[in-house]
mmCIF file as Biopython writes it, N, C-alpha, C and O atoms, coordinates in Angstrom:
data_model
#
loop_
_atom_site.group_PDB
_atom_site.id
_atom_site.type_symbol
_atom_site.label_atom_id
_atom_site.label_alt_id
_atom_site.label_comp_id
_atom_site.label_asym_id
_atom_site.label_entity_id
_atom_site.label_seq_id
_atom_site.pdbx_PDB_ins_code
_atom_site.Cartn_x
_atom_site.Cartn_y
_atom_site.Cartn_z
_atom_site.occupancy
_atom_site.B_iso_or_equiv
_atom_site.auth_seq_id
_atom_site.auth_asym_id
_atom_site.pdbx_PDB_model_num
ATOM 1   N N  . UNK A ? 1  ? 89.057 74.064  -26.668 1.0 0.0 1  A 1 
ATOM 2   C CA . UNK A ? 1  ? 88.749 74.276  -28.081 1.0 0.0 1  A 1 
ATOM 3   C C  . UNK A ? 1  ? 87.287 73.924  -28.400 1.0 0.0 1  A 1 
ATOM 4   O O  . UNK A ? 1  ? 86.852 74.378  -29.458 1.0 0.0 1  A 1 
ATOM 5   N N  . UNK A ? 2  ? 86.484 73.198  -27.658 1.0 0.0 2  A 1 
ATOM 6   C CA . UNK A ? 2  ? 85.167 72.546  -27.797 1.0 0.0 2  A 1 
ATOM 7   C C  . UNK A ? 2  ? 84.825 73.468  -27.698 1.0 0.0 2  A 1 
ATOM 8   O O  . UNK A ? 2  ? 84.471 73.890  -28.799 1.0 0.0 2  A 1 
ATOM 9   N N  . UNK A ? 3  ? 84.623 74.475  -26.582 1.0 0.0 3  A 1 
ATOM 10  C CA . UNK A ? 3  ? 83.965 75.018  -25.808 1.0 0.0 3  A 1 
ATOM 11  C C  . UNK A ? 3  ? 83.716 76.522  -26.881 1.0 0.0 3  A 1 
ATOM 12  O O  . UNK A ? 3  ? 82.712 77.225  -26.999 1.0 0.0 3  A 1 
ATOM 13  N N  . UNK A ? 4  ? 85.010 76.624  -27.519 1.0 0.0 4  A 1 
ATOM 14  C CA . UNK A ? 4  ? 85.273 78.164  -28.466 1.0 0.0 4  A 1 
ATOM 15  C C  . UNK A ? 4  ? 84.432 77.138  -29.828 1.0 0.0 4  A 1 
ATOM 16  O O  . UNK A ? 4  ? 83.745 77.917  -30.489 1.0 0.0 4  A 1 
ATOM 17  N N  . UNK A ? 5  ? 84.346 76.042  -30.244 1.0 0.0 5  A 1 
ATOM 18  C CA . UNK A ? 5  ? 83.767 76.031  -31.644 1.0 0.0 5  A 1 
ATOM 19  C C  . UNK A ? 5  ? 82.021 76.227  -31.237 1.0 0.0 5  A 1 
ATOM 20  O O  . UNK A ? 5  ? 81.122 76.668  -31.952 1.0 0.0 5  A 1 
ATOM 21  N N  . UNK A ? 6  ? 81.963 75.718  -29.823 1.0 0.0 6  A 1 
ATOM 22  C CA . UNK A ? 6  ? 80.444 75.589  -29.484 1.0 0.0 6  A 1 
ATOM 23  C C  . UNK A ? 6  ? 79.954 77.155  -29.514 1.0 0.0 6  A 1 
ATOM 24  O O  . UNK A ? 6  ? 79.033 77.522  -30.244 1.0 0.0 6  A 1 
ATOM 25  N N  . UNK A ? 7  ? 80.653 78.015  -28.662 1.0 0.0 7  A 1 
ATOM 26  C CA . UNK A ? 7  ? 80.505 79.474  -29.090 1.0 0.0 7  A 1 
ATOM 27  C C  . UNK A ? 7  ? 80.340 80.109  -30.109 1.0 0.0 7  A 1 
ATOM 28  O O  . UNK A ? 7  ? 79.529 81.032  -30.181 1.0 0.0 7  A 1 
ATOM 29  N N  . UNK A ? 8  ? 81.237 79.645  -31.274 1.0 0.0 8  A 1 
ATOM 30  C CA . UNK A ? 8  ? 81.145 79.912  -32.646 1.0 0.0 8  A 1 
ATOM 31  C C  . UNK A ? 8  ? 80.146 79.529  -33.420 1.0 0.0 8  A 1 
ATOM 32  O O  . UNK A ? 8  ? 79.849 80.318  -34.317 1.0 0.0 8  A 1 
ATOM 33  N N  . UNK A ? 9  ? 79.453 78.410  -33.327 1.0 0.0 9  A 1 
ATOM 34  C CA . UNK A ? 9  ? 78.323 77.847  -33.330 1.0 0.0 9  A 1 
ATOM 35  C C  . UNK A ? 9  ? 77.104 78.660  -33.182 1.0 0.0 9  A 1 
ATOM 36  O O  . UNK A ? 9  ? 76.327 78.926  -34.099 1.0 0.0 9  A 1 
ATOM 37  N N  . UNK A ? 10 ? 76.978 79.117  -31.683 1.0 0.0 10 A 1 
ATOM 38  C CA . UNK A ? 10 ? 76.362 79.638  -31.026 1.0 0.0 10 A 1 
ATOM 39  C C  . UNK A ? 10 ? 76.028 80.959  -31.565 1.0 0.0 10 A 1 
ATOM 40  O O  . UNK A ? 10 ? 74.837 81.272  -31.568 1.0 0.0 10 A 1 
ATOM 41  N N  . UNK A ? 11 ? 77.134 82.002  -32.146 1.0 0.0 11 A 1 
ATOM 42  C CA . UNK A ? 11 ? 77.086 83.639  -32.566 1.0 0.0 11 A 1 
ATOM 43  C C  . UNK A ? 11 ? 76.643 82.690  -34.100 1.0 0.0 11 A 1 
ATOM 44  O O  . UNK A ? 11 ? 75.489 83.012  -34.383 1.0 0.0 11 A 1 
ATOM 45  N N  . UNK A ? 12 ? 77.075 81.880  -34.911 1.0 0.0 12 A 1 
ATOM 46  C CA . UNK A ? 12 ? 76.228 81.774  -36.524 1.0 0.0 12 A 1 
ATOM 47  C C  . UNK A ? 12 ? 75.225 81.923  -36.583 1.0 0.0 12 A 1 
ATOM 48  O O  . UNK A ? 12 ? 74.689 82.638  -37.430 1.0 0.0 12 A 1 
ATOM 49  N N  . UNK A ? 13 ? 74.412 81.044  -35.346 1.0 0.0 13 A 1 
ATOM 50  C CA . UNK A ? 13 ? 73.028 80.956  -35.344 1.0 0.0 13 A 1 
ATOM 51  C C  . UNK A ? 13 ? 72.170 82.493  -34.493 1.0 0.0 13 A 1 
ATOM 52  O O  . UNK A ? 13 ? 71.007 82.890  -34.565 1.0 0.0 13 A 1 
ATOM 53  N N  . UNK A ? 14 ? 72.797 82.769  -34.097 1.0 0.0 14 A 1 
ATOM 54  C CA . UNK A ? 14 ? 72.322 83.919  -33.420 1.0 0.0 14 A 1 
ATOM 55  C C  . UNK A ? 14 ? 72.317 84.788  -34.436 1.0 0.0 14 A 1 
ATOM 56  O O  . UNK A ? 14 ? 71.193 85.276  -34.558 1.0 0.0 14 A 1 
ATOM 57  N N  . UNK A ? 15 ? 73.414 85.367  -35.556 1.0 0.0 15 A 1 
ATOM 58  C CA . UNK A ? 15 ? 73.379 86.136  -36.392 1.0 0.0 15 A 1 
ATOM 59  C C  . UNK A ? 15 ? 72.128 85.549  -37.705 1.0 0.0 15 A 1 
ATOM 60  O O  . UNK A ? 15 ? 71.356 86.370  -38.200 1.0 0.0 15 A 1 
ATOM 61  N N  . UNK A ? 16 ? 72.108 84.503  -38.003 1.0 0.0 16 A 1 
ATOM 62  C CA . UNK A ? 16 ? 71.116 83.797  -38.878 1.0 0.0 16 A 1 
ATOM 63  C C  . UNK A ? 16 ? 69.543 84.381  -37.930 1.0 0.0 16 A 1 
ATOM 64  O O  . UNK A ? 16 ? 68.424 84.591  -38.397 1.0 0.0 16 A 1 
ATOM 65  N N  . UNK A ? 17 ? 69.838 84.462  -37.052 1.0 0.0 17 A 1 
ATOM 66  C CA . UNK A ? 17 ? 68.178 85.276  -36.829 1.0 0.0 17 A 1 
ATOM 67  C C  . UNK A ? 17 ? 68.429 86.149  -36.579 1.0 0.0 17 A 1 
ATOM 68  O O  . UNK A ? 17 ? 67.615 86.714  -37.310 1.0 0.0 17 A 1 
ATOM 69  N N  . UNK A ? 18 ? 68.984 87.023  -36.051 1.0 0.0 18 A 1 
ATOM 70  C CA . UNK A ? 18 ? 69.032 88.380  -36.510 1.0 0.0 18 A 1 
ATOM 71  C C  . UNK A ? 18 ? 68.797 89.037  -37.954 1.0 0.0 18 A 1 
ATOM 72  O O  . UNK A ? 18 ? 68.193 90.057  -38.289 1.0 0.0 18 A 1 
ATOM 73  N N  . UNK A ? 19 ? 69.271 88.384  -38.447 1.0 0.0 19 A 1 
ATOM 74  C CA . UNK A ? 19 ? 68.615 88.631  -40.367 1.0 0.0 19 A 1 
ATOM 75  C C  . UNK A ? 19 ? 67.550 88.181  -40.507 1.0 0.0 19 A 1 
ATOM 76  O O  . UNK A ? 19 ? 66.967 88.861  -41.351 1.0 0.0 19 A 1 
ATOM 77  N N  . UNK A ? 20 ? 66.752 87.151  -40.039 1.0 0.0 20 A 1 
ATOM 78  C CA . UNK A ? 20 ? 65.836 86.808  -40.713 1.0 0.0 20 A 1 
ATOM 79  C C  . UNK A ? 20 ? 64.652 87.404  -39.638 1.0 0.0 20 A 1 
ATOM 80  O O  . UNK A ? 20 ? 63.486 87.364  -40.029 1.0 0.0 20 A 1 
ATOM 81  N N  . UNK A ? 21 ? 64.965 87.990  -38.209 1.0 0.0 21 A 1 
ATOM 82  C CA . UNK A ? 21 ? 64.291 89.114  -37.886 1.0 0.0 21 A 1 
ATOM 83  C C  . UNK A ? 21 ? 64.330 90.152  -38.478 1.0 0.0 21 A 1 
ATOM 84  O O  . UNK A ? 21 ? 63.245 90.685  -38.714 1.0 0.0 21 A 1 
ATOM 85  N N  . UNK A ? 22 ? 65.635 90.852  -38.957 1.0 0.0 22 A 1 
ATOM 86  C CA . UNK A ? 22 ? 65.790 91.968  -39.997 1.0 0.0 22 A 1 
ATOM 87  C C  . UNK A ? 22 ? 64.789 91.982  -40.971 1.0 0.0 22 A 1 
ATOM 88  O O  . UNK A ? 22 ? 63.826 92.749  -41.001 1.0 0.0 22 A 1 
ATOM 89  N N  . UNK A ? 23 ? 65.158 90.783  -42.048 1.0 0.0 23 A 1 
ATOM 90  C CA . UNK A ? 23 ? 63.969 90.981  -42.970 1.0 0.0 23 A 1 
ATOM 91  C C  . UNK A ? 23 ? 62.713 90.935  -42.934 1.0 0.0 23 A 1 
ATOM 92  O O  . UNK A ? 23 ? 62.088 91.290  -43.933 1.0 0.0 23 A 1 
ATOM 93  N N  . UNK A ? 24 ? 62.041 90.491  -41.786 1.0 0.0 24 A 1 
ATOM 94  C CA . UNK A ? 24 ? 60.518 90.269  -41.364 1.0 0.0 24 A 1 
ATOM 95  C C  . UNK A ? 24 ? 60.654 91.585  -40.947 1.0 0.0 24 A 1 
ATOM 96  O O  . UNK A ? 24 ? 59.889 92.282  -41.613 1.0 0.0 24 A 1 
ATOM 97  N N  . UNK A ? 25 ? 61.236 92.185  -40.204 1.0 0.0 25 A 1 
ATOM 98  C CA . UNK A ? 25 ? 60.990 93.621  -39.916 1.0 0.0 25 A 1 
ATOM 99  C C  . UNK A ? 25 ? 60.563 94.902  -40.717 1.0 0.0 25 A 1 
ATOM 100 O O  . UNK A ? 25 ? 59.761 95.788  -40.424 1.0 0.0 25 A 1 
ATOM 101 N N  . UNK A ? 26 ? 61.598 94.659  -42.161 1.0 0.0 26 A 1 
ATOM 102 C CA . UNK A ? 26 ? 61.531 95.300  -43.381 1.0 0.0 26 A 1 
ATOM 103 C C  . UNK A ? 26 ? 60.574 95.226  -44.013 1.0 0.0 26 A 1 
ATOM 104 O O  . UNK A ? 26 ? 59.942 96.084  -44.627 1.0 0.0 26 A 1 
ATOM 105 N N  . UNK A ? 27 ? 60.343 93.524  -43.802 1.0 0.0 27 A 1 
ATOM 106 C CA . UNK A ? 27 ? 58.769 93.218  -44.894 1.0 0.0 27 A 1 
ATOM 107 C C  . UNK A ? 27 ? 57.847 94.186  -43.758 1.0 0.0 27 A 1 
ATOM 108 O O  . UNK A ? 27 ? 57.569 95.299  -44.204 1.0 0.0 27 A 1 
ATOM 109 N N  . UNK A ? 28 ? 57.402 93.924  -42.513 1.0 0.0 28 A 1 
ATOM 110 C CA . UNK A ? 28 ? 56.540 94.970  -42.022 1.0 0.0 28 A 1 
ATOM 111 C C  . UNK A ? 28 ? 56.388 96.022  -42.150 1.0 0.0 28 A 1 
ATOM 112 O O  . UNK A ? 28 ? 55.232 96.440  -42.212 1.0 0.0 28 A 1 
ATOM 113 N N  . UNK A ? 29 ? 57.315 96.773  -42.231 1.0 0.0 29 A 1 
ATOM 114 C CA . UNK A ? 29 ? 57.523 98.219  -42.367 1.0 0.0 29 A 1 
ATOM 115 C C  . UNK A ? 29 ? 57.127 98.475  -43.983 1.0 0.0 29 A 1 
ATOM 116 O O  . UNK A ? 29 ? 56.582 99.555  -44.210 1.0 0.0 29 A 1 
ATOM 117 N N  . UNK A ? 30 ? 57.297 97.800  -44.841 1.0 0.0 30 A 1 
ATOM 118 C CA . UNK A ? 30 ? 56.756 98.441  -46.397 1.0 0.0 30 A 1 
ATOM 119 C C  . UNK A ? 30 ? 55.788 97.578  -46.435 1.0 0.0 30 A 1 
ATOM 120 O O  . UNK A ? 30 ? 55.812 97.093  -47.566 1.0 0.0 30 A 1 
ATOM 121 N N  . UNK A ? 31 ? 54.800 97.035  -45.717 1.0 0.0 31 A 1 
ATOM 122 C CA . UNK A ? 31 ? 53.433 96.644  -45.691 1.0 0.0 31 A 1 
ATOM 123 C C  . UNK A ? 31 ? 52.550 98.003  -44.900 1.0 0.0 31 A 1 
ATOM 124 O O  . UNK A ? 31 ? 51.457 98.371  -45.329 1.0 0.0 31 A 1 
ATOM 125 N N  . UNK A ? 32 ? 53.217 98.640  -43.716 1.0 0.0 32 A 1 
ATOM 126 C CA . UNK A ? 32 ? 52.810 99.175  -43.259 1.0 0.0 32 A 1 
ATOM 127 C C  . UNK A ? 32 ? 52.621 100.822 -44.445 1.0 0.0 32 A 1 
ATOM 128 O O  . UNK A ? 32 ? 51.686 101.614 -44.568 1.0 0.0 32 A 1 
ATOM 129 N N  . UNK A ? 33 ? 54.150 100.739 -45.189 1.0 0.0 33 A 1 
ATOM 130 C CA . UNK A ? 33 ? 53.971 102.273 -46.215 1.0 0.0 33 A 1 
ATOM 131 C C  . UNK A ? 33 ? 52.758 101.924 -46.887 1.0 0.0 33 A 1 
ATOM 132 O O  . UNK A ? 33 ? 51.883 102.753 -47.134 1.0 0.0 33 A 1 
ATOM 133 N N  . UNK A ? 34 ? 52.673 100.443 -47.254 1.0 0.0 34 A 1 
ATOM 134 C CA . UNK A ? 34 ? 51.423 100.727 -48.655 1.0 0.0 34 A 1 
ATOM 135 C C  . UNK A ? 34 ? 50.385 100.795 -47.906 1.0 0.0 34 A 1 
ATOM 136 O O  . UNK A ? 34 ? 49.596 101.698 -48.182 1.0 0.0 34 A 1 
ATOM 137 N N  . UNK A ? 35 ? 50.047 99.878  -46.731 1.0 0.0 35 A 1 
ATOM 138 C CA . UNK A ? 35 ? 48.797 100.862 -45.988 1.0 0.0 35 A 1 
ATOM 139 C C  . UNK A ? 35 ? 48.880 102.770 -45.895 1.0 0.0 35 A 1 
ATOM 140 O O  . UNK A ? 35 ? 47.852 103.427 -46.057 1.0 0.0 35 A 1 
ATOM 141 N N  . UNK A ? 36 ? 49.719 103.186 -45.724 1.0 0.0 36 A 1 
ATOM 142 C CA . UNK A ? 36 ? 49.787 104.527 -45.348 1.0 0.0 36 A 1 
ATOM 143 C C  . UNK A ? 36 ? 49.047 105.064 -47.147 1.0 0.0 36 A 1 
ATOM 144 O O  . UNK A ? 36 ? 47.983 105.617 -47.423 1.0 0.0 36 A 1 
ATOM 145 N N  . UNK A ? 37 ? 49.913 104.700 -47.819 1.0 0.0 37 A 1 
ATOM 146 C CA . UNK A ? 37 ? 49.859 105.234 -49.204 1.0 0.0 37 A 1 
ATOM 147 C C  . UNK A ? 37 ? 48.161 105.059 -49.505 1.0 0.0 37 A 1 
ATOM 148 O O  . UNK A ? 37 ? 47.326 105.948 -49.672 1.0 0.0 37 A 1 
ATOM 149 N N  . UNK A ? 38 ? 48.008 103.749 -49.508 1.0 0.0 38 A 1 
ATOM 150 C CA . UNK A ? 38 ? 46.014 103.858 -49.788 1.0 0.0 38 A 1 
ATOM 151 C C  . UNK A ? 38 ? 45.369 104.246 -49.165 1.0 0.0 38 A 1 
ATOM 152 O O  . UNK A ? 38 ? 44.282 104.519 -49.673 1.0 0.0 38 A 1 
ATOM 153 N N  . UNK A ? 39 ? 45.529 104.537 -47.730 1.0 0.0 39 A 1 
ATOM 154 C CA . UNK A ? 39 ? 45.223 105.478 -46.492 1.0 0.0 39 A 1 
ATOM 155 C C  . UNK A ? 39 ? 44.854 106.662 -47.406 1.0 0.0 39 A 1 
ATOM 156 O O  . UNK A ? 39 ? 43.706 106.956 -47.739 1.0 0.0 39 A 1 
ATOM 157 N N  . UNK A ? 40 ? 46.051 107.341 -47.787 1.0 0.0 40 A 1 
ATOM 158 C CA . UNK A ? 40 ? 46.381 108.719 -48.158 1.0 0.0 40 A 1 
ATOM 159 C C  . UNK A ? 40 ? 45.430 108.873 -49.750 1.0 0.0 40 A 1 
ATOM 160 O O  . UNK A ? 40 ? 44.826 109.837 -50.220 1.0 0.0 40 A 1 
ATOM 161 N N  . UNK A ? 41 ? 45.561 107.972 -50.080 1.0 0.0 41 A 1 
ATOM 162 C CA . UNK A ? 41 ? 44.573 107.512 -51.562 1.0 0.0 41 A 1 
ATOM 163 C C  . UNK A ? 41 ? 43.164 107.645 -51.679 1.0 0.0 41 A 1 
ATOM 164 O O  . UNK A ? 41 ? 42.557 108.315 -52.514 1.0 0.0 41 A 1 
ATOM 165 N N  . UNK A ? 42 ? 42.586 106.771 -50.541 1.0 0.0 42 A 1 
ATOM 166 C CA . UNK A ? 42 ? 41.468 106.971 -50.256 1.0 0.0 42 A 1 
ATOM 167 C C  . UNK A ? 42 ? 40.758 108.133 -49.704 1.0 0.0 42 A 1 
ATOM 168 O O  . UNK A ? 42 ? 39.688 108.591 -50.105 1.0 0.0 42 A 1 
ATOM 169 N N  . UNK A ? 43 ? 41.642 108.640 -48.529 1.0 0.0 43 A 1 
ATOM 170 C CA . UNK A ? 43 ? 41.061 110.451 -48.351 1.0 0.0 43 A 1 
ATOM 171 C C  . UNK A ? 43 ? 41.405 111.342 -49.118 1.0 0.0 43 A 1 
ATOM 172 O O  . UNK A ? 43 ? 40.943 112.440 -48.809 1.0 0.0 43 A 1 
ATOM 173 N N  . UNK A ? 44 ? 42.212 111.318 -50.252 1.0 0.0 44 A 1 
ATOM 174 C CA . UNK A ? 44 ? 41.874 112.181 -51.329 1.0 0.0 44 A 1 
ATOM 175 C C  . UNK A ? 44 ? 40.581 111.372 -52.235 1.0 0.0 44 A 1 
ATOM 176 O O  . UNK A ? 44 ? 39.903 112.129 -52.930 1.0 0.0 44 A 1 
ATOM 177 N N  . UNK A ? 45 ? 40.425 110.736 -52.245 1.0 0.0 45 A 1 
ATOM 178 C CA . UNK A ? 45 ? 39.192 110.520 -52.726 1.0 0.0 45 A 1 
ATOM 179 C C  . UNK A ? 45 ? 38.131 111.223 -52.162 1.0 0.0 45 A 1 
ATOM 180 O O  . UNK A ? 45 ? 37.336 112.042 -52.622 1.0 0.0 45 A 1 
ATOM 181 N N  . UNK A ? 46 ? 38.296 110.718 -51.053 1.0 0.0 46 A 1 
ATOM 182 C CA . UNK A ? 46 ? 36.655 111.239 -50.233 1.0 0.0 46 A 1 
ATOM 183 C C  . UNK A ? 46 ? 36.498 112.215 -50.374 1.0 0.0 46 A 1 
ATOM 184 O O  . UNK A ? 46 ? 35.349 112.608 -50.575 1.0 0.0 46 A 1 
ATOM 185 N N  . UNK A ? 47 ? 37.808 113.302 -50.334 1.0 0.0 47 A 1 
ATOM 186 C CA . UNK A ? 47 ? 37.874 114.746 -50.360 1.0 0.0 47 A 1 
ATOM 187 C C  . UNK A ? 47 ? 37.298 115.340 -51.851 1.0 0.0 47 A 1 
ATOM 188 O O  . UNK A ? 47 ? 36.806 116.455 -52.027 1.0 0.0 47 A 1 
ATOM 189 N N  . UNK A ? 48 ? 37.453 114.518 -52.641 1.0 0.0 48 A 1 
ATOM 190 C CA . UNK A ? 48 ? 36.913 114.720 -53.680 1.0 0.0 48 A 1 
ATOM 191 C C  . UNK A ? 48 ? 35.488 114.332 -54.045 1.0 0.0 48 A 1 
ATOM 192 O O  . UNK A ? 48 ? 35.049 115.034 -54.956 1.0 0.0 48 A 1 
ATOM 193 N N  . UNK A ? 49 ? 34.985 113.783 -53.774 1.0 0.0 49 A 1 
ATOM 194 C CA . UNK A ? 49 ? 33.816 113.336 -53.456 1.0 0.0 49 A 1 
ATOM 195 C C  . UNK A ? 49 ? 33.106 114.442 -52.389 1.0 0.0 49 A 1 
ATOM 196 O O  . UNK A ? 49 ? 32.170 115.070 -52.882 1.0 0.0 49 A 1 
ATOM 197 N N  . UNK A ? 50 ? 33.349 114.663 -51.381 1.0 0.0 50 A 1 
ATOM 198 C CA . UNK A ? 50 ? 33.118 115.861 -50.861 1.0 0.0 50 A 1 
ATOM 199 C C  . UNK A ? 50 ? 32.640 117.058 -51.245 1.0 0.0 50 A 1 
ATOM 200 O O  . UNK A ? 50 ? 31.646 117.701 -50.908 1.0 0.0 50 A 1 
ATOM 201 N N  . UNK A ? 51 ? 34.164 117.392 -52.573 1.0 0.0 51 A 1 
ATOM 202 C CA . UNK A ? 51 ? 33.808 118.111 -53.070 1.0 0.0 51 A 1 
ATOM 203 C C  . UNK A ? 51 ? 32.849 118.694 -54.343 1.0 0.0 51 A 1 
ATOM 204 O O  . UNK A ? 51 ? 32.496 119.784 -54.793 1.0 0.0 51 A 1 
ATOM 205 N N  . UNK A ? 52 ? 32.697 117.521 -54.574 1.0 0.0 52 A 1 
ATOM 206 C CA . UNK A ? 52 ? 32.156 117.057 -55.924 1.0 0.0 52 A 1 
ATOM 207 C C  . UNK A ? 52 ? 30.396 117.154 -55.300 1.0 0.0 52 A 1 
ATOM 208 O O  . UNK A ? 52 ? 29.511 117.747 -55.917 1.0 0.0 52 A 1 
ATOM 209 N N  . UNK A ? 53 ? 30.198 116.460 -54.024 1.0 0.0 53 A 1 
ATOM 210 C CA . UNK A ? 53 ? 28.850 116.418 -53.604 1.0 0.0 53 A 1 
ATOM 211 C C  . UNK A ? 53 ? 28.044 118.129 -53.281 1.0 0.0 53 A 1 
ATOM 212 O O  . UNK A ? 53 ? 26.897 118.477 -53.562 1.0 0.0 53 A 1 
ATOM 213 N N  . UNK A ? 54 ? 29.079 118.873 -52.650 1.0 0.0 54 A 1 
ATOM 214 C CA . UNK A ? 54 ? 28.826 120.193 -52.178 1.0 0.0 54 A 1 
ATOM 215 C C  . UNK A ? 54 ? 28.799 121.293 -53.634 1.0 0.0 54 A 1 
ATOM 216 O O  . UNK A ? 54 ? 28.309 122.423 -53.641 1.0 0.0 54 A 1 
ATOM 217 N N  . UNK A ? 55 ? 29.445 120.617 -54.766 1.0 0.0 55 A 1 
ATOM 218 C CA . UNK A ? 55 ? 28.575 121.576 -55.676 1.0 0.0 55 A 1 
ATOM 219 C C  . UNK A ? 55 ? 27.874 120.939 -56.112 1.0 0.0 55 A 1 
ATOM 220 O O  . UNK A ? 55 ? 27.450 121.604 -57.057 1.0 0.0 55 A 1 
ATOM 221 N N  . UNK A ? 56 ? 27.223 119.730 -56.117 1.0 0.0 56 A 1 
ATOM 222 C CA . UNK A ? 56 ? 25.793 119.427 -56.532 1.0 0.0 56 A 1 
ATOM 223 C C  . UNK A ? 56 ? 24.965 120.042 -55.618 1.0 0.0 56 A 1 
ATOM 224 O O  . UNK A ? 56 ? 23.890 120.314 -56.152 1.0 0.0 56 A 1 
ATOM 225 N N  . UNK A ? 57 ? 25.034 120.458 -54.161 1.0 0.0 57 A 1 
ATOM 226 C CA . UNK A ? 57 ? 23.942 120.854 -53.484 1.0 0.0 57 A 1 
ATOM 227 C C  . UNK A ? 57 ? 24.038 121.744 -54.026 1.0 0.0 57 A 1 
ATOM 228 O O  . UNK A ? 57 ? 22.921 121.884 -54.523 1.0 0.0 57 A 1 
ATOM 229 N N  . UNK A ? 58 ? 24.951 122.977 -54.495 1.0 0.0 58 A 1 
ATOM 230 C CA . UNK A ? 58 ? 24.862 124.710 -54.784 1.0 0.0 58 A 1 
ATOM 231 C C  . UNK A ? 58 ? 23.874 124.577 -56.280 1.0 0.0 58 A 1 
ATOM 232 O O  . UNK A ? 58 ? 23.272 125.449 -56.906 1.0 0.0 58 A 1 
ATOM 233 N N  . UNK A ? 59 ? 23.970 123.569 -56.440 1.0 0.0 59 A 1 
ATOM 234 C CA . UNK A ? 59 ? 23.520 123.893 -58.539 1.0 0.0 59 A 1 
ATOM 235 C C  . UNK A ? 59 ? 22.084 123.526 -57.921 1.0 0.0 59 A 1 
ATOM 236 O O  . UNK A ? 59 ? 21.302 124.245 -58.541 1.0 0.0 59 A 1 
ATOM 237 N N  . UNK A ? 60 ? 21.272 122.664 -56.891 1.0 0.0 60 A 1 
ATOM 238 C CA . UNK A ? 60 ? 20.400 122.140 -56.665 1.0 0.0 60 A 1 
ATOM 239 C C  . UNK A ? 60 ? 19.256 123.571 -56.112 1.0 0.0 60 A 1 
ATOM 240 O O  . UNK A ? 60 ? 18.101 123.337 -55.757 1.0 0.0 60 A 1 
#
């Protein structure tokens, strides 16, 4: 009976990090979207800027 509560023991704590790897995982992954998103933010900018610069050369 020791031996089965020590086991039981053993899978709580094993499952207690498995979640709290889970959620560090999750937090990474939507750190990583909002990089993507200002990624994607910023080269529409530039693109605009781009475009914005190339008709100042035509009017010039």
């Amino acid at each position: 009976m020791i031996k089965n509560n020590h086991f039981i023991k053993q899978i709580h704590a094993f499952n207690e990090l498995y979640s709290k790897l889970n959620i560090q995982i999750q937090n990474i992954c939507i750190k990583q979207l909002k990089m993507i998103k200002a990624n994607d933010l910023n080269t529409n900018q530039i693109d605009t800027l781009r475009e914005q610069y190339q008709l100042l050369l035509k009017q010039i």
